[in-house]
mmCIF file of the N, C-alpha and C atoms, coordinates in Angstrom:
data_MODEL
# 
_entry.id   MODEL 
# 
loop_
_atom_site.group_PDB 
_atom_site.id 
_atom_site.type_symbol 
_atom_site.label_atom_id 
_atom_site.label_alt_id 
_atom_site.label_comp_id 
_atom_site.label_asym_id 
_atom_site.label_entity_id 
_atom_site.label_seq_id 
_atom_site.pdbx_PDB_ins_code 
_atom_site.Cartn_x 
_atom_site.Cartn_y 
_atom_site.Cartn_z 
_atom_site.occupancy 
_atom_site.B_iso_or_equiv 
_atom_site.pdbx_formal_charge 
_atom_site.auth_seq_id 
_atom_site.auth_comp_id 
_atom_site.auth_asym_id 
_atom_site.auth_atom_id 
_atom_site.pdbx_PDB_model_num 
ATOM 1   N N  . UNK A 1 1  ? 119.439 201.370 129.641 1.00 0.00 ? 1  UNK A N  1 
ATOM 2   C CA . UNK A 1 1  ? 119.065 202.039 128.413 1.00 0.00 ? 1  UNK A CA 1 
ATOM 3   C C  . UNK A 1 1  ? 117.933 201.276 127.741 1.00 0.00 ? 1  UNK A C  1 
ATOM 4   N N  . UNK A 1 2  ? 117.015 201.673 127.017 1.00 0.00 ? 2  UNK A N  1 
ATOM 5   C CA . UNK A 1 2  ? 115.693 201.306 126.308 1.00 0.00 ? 2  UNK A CA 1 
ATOM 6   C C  . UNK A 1 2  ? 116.243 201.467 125.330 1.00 0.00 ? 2  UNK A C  1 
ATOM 7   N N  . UNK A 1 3  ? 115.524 200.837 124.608 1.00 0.00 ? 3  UNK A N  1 
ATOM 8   C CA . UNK A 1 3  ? 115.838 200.771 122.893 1.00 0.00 ? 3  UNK A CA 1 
ATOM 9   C C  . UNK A 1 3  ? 114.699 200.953 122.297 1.00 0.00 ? 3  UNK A C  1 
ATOM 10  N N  . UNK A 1 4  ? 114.774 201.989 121.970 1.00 0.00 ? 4  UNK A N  1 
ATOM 11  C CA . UNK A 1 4  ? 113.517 202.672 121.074 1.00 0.00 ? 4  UNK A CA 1 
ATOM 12  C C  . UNK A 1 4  ? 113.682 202.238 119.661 1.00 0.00 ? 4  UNK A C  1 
ATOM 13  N N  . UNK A 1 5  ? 112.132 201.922 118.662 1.00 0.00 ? 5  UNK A N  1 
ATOM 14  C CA . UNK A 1 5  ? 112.355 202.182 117.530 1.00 0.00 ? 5  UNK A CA 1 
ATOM 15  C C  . UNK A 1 5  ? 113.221 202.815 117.059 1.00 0.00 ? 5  UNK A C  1 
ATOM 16  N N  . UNK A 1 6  ? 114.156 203.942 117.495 1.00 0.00 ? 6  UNK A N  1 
ATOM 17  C CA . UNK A 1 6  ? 114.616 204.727 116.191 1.00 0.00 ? 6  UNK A CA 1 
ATOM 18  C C  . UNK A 1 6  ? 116.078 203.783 116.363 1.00 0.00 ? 6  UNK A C  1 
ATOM 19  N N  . UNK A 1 7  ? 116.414 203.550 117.641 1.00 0.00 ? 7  UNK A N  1 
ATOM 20  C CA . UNK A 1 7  ? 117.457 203.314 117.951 1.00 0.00 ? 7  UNK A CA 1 
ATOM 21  C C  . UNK A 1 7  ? 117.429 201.951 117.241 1.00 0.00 ? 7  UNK A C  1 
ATOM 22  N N  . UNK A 1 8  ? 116.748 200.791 117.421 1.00 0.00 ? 8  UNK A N  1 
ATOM 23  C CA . UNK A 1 8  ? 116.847 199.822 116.128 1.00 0.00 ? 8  UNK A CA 1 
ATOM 24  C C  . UNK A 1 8  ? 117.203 199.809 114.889 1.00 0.00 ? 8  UNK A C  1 
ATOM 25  N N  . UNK A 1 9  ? 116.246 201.139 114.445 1.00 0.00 ? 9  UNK A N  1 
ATOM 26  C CA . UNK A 1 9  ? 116.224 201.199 113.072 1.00 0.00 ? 9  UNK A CA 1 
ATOM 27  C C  . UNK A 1 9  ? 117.599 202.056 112.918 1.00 0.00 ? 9  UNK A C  1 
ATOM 28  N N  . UNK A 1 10 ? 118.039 202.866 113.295 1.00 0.00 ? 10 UNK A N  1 
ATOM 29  C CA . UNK A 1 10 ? 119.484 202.877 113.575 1.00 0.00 ? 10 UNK A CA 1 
ATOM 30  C C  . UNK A 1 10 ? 120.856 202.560 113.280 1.00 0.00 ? 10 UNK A C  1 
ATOM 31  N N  . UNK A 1 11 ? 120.648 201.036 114.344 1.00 0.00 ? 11 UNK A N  1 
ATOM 32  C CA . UNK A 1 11 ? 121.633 199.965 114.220 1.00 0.00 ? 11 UNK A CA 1 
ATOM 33  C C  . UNK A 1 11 ? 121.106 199.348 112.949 1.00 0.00 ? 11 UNK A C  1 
ATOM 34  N N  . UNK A 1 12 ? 120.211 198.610 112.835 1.00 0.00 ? 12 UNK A N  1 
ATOM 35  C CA . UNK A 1 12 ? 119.846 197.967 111.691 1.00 0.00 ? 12 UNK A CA 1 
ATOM 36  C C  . UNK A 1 12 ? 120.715 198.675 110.144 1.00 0.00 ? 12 UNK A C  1 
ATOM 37  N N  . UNK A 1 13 ? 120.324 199.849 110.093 1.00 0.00 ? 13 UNK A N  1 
ATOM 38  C CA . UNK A 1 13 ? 121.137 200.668 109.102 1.00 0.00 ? 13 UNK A CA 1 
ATOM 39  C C  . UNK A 1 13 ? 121.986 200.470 108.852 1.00 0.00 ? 13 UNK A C  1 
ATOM 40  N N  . UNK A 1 14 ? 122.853 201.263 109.741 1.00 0.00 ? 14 UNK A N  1 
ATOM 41  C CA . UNK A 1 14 ? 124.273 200.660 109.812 1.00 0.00 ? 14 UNK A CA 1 
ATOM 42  C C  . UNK A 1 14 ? 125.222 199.042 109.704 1.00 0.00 ? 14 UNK A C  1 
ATOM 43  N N  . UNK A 1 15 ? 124.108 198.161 110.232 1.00 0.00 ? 15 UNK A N  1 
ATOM 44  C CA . UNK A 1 15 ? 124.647 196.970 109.998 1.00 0.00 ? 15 UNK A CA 1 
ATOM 45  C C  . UNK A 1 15 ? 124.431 196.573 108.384 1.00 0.00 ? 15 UNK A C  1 
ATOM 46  N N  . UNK A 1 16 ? 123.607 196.942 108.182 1.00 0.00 ? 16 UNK A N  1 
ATOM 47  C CA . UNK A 1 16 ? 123.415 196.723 106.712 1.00 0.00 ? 16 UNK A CA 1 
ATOM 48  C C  . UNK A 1 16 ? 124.529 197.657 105.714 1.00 0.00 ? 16 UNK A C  1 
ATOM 49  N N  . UNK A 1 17 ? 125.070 198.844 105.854 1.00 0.00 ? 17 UNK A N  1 
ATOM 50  C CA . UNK A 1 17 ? 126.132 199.773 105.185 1.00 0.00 ? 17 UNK A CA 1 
ATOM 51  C C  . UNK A 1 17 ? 127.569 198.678 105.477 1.00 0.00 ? 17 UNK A C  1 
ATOM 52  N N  . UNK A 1 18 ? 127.458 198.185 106.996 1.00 0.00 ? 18 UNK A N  1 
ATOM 53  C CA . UNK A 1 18 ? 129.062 197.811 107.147 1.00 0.00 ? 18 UNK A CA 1 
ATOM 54  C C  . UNK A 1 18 ? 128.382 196.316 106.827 1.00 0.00 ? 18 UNK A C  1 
ATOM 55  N N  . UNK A 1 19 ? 128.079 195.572 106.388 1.00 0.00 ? 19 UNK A N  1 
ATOM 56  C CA . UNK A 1 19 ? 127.719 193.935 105.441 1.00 0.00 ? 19 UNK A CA 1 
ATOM 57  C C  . UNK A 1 19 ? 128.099 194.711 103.966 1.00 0.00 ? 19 UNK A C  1 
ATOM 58  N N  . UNK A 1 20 ? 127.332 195.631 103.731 1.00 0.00 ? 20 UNK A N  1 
ATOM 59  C CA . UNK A 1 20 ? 127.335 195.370 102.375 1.00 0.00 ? 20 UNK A CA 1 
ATOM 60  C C  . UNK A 1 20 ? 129.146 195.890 101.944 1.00 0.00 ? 20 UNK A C  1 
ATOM 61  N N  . UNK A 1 21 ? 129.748 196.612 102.890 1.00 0.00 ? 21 UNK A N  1 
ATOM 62  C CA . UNK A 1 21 ? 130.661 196.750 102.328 1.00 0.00 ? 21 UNK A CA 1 
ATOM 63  C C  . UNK A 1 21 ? 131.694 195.489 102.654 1.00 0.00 ? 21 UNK A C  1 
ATOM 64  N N  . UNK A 1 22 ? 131.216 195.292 103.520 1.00 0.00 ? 22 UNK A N  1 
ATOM 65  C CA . UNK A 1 22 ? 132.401 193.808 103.768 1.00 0.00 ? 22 UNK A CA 1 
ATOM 66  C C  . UNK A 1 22 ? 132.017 193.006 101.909 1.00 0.00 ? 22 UNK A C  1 
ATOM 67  N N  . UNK A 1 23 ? 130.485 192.782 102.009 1.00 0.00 ? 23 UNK A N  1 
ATOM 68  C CA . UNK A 1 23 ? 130.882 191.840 101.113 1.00 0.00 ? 23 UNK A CA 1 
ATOM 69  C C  . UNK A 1 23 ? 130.893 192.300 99.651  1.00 0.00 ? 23 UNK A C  1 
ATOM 70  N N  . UNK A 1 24 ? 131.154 193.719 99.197  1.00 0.00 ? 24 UNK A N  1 
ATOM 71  C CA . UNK A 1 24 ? 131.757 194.273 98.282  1.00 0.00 ? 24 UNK A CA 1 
ATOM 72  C C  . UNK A 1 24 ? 133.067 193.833 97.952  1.00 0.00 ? 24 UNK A C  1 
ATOM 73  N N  . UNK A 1 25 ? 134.082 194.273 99.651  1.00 0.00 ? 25 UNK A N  1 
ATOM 74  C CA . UNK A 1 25 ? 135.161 194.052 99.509  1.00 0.00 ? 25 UNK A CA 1 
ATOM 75  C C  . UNK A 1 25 ? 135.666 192.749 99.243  1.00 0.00 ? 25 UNK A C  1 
ATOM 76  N N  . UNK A 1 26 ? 134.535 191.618 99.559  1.00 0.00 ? 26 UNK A N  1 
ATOM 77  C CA . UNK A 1 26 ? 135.281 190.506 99.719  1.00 0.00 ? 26 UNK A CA 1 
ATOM 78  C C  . UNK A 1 26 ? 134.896 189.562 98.380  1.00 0.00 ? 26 UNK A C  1 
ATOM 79  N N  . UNK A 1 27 ? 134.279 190.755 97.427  1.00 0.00 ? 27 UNK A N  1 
ATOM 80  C CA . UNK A 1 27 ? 133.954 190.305 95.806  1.00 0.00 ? 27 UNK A CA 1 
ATOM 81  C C  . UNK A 1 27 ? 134.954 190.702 95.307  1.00 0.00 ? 27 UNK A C  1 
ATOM 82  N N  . UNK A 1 28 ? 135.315 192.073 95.534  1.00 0.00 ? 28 UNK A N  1 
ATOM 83  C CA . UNK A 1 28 ? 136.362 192.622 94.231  1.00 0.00 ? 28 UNK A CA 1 
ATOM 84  C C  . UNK A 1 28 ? 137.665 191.574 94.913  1.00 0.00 ? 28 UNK A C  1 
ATOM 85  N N  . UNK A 1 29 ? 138.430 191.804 95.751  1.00 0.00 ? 29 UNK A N  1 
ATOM 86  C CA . UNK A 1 29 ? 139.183 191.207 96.072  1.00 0.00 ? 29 UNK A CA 1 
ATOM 87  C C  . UNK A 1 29 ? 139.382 189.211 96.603  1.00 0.00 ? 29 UNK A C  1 
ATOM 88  N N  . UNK A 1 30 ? 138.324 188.566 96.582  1.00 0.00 ? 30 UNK A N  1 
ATOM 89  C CA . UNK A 1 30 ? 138.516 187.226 96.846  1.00 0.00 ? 30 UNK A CA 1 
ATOM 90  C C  . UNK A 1 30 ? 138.738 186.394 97.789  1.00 0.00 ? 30 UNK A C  1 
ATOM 91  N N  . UNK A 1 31 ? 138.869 187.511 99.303  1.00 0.00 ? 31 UNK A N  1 
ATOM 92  C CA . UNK A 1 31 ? 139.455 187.185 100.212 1.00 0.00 ? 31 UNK A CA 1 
ATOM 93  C C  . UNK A 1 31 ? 138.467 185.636 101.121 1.00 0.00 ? 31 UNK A C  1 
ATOM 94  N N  . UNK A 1 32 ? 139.323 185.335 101.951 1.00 0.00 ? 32 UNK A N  1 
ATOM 95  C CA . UNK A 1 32 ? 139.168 184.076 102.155 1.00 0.00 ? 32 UNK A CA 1 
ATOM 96  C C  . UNK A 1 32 ? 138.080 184.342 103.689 1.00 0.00 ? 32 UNK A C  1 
ATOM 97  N N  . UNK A 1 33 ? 137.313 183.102 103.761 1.00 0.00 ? 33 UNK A N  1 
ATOM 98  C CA . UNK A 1 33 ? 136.537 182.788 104.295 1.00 0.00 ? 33 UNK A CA 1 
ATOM 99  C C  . UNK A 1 33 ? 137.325 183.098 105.993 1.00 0.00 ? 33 UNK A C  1 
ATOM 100 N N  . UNK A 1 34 ? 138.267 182.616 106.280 1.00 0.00 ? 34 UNK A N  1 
ATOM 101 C CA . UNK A 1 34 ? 138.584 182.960 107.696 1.00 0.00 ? 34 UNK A CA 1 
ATOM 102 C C  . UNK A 1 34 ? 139.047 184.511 108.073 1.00 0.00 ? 34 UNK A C  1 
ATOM 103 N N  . UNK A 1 35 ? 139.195 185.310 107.495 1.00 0.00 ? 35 UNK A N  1 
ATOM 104 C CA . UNK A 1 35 ? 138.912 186.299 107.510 1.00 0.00 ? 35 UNK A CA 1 
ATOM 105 C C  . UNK A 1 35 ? 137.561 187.398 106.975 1.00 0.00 ? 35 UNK A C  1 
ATOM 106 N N  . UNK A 1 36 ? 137.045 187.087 106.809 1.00 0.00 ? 36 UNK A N  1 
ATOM 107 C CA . UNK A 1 36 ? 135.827 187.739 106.098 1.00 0.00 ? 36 UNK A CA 1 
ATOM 108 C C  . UNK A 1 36 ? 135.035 187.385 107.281 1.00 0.00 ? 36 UNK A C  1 
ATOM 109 N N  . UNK A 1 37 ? 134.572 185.859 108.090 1.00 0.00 ? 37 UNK A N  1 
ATOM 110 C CA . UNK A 1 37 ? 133.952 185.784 109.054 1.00 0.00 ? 37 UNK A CA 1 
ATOM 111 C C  . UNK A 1 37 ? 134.324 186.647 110.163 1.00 0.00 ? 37 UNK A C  1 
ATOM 112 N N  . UNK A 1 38 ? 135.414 187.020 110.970 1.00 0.00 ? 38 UNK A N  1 
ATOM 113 C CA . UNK A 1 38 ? 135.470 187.420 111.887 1.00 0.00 ? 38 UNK A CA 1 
ATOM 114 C C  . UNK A 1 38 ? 135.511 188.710 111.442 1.00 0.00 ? 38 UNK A C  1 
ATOM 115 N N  . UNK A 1 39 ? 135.869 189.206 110.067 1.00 0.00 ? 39 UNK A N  1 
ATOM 116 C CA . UNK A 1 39 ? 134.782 190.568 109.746 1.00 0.00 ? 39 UNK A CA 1 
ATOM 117 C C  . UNK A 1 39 ? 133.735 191.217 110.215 1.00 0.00 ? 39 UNK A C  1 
ATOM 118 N N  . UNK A 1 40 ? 132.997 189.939 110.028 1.00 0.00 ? 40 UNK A N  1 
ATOM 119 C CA . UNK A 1 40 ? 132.070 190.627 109.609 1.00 0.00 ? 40 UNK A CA 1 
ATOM 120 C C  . UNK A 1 40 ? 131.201 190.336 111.594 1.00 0.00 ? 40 UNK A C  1 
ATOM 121 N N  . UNK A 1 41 ? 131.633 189.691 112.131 1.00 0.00 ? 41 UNK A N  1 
ATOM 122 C CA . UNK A 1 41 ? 131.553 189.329 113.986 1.00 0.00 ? 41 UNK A CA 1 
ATOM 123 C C  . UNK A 1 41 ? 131.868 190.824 114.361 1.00 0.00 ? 41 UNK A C  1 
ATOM 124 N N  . UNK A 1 42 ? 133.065 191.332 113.954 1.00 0.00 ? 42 UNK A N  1 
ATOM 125 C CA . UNK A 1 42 ? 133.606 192.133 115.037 1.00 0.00 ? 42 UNK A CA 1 
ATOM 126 C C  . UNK A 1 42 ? 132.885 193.671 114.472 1.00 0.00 ? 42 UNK A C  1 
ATOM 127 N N  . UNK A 1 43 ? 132.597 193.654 113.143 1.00 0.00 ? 43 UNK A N  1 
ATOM 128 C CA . UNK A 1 43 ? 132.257 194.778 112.270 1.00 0.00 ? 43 UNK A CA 1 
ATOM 129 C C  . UNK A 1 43 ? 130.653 195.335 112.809 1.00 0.00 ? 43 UNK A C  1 
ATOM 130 N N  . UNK A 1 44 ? 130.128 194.044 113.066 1.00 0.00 ? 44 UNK A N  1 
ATOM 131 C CA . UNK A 1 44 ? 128.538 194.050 113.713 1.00 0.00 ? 44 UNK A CA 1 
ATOM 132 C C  . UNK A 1 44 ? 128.243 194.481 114.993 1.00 0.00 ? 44 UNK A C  1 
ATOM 133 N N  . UNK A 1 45 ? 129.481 193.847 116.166 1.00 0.00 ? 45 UNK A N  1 
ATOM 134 C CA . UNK A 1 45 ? 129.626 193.824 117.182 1.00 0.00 ? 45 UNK A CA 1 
ATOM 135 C C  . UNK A 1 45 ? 129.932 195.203 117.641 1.00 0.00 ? 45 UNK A C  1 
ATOM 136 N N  . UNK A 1 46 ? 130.693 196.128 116.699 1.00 0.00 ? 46 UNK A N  1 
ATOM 137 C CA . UNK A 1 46 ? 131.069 197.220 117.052 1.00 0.00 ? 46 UNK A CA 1 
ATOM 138 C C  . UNK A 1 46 ? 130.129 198.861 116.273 1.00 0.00 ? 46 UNK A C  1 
ATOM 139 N N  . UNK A 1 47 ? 129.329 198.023 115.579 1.00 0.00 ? 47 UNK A N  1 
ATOM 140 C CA . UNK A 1 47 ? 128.009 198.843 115.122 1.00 0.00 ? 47 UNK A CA 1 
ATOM 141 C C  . UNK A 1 47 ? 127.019 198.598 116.325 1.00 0.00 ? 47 UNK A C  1 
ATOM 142 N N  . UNK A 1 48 ? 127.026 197.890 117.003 1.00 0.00 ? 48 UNK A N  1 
ATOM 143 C CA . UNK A 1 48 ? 125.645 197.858 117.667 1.00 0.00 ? 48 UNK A CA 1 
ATOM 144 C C  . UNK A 1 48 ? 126.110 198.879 118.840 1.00 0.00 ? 48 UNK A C  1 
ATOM 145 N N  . UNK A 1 49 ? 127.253 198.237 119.821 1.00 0.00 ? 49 UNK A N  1 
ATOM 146 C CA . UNK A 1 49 ? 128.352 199.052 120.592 1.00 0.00 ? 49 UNK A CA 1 
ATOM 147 C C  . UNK A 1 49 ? 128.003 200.486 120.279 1.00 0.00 ? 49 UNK A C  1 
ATOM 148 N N  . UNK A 1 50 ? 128.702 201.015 119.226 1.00 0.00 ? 50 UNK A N  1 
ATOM 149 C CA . UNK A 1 50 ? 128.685 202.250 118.955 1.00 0.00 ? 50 UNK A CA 1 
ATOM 150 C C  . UNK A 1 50 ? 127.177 203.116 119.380 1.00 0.00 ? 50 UNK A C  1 
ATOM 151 N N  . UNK A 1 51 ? 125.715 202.022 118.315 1.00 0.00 ? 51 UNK A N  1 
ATOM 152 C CA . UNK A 1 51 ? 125.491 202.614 118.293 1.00 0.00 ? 51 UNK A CA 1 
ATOM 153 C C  . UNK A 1 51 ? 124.857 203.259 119.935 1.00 0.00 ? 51 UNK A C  1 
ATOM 154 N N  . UNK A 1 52 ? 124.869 202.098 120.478 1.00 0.00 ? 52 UNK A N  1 
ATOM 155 C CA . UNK A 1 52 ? 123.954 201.947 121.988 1.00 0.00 ? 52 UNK A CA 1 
ATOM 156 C C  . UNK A 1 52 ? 124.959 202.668 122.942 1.00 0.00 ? 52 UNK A C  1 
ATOM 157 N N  . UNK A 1 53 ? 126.060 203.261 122.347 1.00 0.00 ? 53 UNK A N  1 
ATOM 158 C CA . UNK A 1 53 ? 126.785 204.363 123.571 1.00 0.00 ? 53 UNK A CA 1 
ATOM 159 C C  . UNK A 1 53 ? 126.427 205.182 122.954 1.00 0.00 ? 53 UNK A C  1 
ATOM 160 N N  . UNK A 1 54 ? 126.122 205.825 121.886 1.00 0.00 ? 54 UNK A N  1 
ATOM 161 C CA . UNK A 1 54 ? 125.892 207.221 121.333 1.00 0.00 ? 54 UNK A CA 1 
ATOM 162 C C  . UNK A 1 54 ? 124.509 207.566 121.559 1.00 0.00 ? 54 UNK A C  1 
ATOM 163 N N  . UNK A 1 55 ? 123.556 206.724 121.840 1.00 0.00 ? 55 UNK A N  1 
ATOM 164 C CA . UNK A 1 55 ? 121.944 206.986 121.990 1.00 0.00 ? 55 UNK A CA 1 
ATOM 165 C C  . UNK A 1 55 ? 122.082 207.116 123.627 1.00 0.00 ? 55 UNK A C  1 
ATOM 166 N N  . UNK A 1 56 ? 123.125 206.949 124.592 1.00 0.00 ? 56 UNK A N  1 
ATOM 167 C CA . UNK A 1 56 ? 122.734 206.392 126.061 1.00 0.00 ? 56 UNK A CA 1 
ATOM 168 C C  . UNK A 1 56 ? 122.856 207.794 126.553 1.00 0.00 ? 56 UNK A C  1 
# 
């Protein structure tokens, strides 16, 4: 699979919607550093995933 501009700009998007809500959530609520990291690993990991099976 190639990764075209759109398909970057894309993922990029999306990684930026699922950050900002992680670290919404992890304002209102306080939550702790060992969870919030692997948040935000697996949250990224599965935006890019997604998006590079849905463009293939």
């Amino acid at each position: 699979m190639k990764i075209t501009p759109k398909v970057l700009f894309v993922m990029i998007f999306w990684m930026t919607i699922v950050t900002g809500a992680i670290f919404s959530i992890n304002a209102f609520f306080n939550i702790p550093d060992e969870i919030t990291g692997p948040a935000f690993f697996l949250s990224i990991g599965m935006t890019i995933s997604s998006t590079i099976n849905y463009y293939r």
